[in-house]
PABAKE-170346 format. One record per atom (N, C-alpha, C, O, CB): x, y, z. Coordinates in steps of 0.2 Angstrom, whole numbers, plus 5000, padded with zeros to 4 digits. Glycine has a CB too. Layout:
# residues N
XYZ ...
# end
This chain:
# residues 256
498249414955 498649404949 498249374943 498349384937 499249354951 497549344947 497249314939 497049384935 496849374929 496549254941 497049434938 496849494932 497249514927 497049554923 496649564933 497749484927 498549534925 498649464922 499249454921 499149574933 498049404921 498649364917 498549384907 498949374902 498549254919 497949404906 498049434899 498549474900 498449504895 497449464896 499049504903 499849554902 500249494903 500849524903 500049634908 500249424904 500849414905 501349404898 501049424893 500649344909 501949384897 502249394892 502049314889 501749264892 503049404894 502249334883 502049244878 502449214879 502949234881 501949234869 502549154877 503249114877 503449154871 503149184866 503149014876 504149144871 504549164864 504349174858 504149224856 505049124862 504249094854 504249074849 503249094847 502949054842 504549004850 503049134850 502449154848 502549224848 502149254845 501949124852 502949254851 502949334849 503149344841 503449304836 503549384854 503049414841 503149454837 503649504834 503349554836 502849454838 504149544831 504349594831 504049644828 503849654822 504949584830 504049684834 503849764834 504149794840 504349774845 503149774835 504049844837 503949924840 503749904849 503249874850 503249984835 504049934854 503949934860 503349974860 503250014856 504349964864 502749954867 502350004867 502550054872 503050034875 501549984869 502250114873 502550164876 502150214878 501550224876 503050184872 502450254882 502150294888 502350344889 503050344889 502150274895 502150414889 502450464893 502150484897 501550504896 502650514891 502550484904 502150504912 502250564913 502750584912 502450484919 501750604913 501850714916 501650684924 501550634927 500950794911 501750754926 501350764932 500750854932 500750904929 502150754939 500450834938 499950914936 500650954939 500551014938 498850924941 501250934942 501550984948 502250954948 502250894945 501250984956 502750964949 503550964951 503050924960 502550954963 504251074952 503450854961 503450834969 502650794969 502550764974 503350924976 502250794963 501850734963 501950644964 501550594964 501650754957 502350644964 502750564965 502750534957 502550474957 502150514971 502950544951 502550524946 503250494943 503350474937 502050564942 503850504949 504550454945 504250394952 504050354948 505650504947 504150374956 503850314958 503250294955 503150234956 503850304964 502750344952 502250314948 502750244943 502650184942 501750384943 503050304940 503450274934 503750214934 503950184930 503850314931 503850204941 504450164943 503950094944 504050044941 505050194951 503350114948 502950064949 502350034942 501949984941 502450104955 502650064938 502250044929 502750004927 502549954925 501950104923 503550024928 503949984926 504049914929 504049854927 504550014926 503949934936 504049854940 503549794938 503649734937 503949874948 502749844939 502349794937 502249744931 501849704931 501949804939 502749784926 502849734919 503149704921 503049654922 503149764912 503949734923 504349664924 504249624928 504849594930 505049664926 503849604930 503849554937 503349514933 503049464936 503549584945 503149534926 502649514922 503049474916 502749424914 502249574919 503649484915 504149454914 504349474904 504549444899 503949364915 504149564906 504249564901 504749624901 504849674905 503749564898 505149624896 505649674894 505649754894 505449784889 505949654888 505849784899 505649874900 506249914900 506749924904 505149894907 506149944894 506650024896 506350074897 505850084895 507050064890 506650104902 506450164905 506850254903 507450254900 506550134914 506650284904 506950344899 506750404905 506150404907 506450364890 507350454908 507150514909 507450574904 508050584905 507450524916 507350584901 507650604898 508050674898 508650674895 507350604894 507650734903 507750794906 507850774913 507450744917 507150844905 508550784914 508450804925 508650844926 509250834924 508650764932 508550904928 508950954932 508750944939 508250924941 508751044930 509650954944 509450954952 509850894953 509950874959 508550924954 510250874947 510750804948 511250794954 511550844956 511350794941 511250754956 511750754964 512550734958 512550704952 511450654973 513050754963 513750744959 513950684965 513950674971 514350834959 514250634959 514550594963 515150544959 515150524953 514050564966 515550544963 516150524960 516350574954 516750554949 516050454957 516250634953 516550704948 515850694944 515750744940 517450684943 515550654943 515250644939 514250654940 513950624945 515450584939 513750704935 513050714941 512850654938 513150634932 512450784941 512450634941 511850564942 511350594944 511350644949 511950494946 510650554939 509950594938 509650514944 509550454942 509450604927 509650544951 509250474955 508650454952 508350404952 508950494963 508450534948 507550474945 507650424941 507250374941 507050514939 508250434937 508350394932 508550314935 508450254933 508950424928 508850334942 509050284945 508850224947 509150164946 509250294949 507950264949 507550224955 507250184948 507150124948 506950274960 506950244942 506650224937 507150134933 506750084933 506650304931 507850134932 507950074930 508150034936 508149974934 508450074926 508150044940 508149984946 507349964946 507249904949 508450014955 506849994944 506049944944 506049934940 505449914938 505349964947 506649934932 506449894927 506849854927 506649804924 506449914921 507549854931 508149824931 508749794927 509049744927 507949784932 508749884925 509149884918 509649934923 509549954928 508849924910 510249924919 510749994919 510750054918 510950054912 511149994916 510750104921 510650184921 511350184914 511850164914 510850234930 510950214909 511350224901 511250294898 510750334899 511050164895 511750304894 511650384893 511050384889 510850444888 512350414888 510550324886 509950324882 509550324887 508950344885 509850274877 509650314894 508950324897 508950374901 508450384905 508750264901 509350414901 509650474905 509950514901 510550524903 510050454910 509850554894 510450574890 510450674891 510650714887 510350534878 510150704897 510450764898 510250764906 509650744908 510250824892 510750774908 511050794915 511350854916 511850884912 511550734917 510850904923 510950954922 511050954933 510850914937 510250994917 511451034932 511551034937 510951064946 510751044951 512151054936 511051114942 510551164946 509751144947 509451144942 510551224942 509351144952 508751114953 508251194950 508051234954 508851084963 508251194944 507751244942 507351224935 507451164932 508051324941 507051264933 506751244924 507351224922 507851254924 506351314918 507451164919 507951114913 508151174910 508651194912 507651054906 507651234906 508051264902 508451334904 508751374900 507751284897 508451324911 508851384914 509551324915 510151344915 508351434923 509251254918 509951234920 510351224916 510851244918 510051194922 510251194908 510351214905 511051244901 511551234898 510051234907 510651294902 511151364899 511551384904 512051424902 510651444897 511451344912 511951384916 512551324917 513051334921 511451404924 512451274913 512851214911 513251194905 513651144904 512451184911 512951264900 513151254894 512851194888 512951194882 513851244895 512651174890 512251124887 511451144881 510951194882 512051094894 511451104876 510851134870 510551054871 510851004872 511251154859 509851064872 509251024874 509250994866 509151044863 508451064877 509350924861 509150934856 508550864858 508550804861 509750934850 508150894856 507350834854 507850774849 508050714850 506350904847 507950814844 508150744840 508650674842 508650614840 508550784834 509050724849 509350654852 509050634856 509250574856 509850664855 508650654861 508250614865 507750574860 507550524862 507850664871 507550574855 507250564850 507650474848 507450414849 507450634844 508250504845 508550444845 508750384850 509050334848 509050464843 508550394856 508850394860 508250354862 508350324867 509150444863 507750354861 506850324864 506950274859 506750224860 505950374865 507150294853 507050244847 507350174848 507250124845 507350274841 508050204852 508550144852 508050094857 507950044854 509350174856 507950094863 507750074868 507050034865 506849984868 507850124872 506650064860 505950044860 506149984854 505749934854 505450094857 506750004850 506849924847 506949864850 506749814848 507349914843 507349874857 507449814857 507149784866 507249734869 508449804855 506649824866 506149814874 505449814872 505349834866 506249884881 505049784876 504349774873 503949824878 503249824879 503949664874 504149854880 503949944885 504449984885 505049964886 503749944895 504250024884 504450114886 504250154890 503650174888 504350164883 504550174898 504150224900 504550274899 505150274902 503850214905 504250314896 504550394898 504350444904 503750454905 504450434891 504750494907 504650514912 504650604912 505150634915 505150474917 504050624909 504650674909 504850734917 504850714922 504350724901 504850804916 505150844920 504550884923 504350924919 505850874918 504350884927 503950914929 503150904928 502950844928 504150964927 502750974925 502150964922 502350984915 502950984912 501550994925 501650994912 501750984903 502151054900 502651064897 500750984898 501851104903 502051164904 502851184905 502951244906 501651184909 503251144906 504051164910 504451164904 504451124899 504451104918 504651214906 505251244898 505651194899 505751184905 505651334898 505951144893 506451124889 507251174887 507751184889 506051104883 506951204882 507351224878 507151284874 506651274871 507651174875 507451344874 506851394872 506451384872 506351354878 506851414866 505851394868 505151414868 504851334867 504251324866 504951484860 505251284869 504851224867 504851194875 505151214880 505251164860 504251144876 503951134883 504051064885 504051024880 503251144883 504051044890 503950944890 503350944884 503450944878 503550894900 502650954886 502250924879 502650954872 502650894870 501450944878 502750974870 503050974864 503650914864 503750884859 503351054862 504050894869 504550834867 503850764868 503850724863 505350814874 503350784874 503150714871 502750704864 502550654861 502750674875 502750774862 502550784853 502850754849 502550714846 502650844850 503450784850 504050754846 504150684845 504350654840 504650774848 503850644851 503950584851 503550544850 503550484848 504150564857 502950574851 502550534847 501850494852 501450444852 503150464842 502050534857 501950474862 501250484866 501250544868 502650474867 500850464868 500250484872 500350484879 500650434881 499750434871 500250524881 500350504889 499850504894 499250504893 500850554890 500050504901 499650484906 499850534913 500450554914 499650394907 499350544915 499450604919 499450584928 498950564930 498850674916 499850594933 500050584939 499850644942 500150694941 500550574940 499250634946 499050694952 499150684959 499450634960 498350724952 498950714963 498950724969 498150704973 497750754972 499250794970 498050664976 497450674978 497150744983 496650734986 497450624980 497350774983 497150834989 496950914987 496950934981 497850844995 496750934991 496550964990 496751034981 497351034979 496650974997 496351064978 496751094973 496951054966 497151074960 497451114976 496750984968 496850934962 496450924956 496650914951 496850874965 495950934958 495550934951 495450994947 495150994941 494850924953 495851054951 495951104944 496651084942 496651084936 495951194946 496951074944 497651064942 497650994935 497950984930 498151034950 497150964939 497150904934 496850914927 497050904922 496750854938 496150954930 495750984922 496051014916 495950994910 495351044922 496651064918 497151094916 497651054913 497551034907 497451134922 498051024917 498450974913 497950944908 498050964902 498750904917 497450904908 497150864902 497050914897 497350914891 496250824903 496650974899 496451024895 497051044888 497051044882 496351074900 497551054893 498151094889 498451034885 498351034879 498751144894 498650974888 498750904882 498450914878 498750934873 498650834884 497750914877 497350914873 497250954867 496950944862 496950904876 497451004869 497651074864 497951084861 497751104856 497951114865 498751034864 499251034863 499150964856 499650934853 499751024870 498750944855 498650884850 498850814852 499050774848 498850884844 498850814859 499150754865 498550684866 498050694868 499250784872 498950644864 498250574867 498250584874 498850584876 498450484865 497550594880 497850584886 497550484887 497150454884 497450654892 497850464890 497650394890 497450384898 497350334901 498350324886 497450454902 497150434910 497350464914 497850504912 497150384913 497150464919 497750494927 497650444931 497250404930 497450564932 498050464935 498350404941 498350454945 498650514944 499150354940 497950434952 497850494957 498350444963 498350384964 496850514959 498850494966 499550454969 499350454976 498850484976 500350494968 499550434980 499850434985 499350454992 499350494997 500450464983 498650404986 498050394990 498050364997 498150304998 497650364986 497850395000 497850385008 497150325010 496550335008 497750475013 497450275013 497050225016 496450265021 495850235021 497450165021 496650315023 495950335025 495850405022 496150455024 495850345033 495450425017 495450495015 495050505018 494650475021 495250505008 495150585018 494850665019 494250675017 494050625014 495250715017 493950715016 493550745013 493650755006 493250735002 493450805016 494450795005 494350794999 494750764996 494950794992 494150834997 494850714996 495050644993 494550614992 494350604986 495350604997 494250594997 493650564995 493250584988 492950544984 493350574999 493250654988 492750664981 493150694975 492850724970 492150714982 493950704977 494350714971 494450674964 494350694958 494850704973 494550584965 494650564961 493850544955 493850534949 495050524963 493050544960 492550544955 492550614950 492450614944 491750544959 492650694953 492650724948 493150734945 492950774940 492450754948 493750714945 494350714941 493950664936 493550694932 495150704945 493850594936 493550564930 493050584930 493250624926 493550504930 492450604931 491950634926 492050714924 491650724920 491150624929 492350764926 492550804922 493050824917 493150854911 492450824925 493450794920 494150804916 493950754908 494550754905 495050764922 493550724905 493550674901 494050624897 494150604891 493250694899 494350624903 495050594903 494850534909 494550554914 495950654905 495050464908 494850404911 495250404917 495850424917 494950334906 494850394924 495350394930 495550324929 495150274928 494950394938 496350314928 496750264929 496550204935 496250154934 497450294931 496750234940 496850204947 497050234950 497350284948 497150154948 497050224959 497050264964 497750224967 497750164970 496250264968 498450264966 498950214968 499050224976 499450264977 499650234963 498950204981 498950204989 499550234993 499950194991 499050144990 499750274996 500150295000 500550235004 500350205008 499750335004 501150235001 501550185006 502050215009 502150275008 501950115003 502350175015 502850195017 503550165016 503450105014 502650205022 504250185019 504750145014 505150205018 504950265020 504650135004 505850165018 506450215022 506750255015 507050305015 507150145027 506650215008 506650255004 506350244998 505950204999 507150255004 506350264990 505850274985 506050204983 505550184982 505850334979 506550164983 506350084983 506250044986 506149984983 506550044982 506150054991 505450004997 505150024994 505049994989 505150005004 504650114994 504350154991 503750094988 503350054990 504750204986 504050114982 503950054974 503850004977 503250004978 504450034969 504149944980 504049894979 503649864983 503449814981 504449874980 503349894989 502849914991 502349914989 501849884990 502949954991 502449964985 501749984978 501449944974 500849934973 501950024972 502149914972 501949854967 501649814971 501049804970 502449814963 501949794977 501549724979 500749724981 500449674982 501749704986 500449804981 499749834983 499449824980 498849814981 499649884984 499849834973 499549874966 499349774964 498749774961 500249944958 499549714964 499649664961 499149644964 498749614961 500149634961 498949654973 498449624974 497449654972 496949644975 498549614981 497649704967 497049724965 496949694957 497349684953 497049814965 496049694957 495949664950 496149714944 496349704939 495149624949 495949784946 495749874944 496649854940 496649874934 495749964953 497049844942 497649834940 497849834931 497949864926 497849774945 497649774933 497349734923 497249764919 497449764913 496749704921 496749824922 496449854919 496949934916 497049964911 495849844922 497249944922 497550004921 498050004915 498250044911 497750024927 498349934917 499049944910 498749914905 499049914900 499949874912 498049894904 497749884896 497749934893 497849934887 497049864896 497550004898 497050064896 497850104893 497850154889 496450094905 498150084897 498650114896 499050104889 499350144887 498950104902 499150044887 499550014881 499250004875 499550014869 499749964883 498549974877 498149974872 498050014865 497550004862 497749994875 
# end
């Protein structure tokens, strides 16, 4: 914990008002883990004692319950900030598990940027983080011809990229930085997931050339846990992630 005490929150009467800092999480793939990445960046603020909204903004794949679909990412995402799943952190819910913009249209539903727009705005006034999460990788259709990076365009927002340590990862990863970068995207890092206490071969030499080629900063190597479900998962995570100094550093690099 002593690395992580420059992130602790100030007393009151010595903050400031502003603007939340803020994040958007891609992943290089659909199934990278990068809604418990997200869940485990939210936790480890609040346990920091500081105020975090969390944002899915797109989910297709919603389970129906009570007549009603609910986005579980959204779920897991405000239970590690410890807020209330709200139409601002969750504001389109889709049913069908395919691209958002097939679900979509098979829902009746129009994707507008400007409301999810409003909708991050609300949340960043009055929380001192934002994480946003978005659907997939950068590449996954929205709404017509526009993409997740084009919403985190729209938003303004720099984001940070979740891979896979195994095998295929470092093209996938190159690719994501590359195409952000294209796209006129800040990348502020990657976070290689669900790194195994004993790596492989190629684990082992995934995350050095993912950071010296991709020229995008390796985050941290977030550890493989286990958990009966994605909130042990997390909690888990966090407690791993708290006993490293690398830690400090990652949400500096990240907010900074």
């Amino acid at each position: 914990m002593r690395a992580l005490r420059h992130l602790q929150k100030p007393p009151t009467k010595e903050r400031k008002t502003m603007a939340a800092k803020s994040i958007f999480i891609t992943g290089t793939d659909t199934g990278v883990g990068k809604t418990v990445a997200s869940a485990a960046i939210a936790m480890l603020l609040r346990r920091m004692g500081h105020k975090v909204a969390v944002m899915k903004p797109v989910t297709s794949g919603c389970i129906e319950r009570d007549g009603h679909l609910v986005s579980e990412d959204a779920e897991l995402l405000c239970y590690a900030a410890g807020v209330p799943v709200t139409a601002d952190s969750a504001p389109y819910l889709l049913k069908a598990p395919v691209a958002p913009s097939i679900a979509a249209s098979q829902d009746g539903v129009r994707i507008s940027f400007d409301t999810i727009k409003e909708a991050y705005q609300r949340l960043a006034e009055s929380n001192d983080f934002v994480i946003v999460e978005g659907a997939g990788g950068l590449m996954v259709p929205l709404a017509g011809g526009l993409l997740v990076a084009d919403l985190a365009q729209h938003l303004g927002l720099p984001i940070a990229v979740v891979a896979r340590p195994d095998l295929g990862t470092v093209n996938h990863t190159l690719l994501t930085v590359f195409c952000a970068r294209t796209m006129g995207l800040t990348v502020k890092g990657v976070i290689v997931n669900r790194y195994p206490d004993t790596p492989g071969e190629a684990e082992s030499y995934a995350p050095h050339m993912i950071d010296s080629l991709s020229g995008a900063q390796l985050l941290g190597l977030f550890p493989e846990t286990g958990g009966k479900d994605d909130r042990e998962v997390t909690e888990r995570l966090v407690d791993r992630l708290l006993q490293q100094p690398a830690t400090g550093i990652m949400l500096r690099e990240l907010f900074d």
